[in-house]
C-alpha positions in Angstrom: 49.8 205.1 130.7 48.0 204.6 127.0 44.9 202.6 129.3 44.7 205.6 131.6 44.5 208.1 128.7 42.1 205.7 126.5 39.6 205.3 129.8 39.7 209.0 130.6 39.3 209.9 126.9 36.4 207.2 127.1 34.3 208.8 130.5 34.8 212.4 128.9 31.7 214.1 128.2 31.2 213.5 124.3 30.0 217.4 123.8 33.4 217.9 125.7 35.5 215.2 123.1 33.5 217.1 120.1 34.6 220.6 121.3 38.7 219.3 121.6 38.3 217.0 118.1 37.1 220.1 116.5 40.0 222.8 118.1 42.7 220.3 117.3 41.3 219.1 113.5 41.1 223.0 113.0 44.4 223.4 113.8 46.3 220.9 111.8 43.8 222.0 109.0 44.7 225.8 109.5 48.7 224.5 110.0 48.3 222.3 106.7 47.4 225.0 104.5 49.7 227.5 106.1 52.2 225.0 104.9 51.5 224.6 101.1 52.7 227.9 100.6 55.3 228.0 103.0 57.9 225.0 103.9 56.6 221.8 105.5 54.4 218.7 104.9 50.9 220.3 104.0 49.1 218.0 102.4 50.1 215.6 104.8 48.9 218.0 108.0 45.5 218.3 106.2 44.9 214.5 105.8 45.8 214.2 109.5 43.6 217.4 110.5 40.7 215.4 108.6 41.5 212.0 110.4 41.6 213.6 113.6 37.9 215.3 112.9 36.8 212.4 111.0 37.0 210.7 114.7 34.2 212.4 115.7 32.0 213.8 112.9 30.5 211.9 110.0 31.0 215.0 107.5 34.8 215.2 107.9 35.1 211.3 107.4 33.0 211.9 104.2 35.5 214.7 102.6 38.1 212.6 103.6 37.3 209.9 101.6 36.3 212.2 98.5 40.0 214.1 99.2 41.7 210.7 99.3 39.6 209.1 96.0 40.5 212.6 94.1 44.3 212.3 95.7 44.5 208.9 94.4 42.8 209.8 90.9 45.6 212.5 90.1 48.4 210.5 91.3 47.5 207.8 88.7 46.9 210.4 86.2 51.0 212.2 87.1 52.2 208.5 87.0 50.5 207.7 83.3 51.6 211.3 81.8 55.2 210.8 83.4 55.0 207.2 81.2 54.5 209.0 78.1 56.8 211.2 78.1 
């Protein structure tokens, strides 16, 4: 079933695979920020909304990686204020 789905994913139309990437990432990015104020994972549906565009277009794979280095950055800042306390 997963060989069907990876050779049809692989004969469709790249303009066509651009256009889906982009609804879906959109999507889990509009859902993600939806949910930081409201309950749910939303940080964790944006970093999946920018994996799933970063599939297909170079800029998304670049903010993802200056969202995760920045992510990373203030969790090791929270962990060395939480130390001194």
């Amino acid at each position: 079933m997963l060989n069907k789905l990876r050779y049809f994913w692989a004969k469709t139309p790249p303009l066509a695979r651009q256009v889906a990437v982009l609804c879906l990432g959109i999507a889990l990015l509009a859902a993600g920020a939806a949910m930081l104020v409201l309950p749910g994972p939303g940080w964790a549906t944006i970093f999946l909304g920018l994996a799933v565009l970063a599939s297909e277009f170079y800029w998304a794979d670049q903010l993802k990686s200056w969202l995760l280095k920045r992510f990373k950055s203030a969790l090791n800042w929270a962990k060395n204020r939480a130390g001194k306390i």
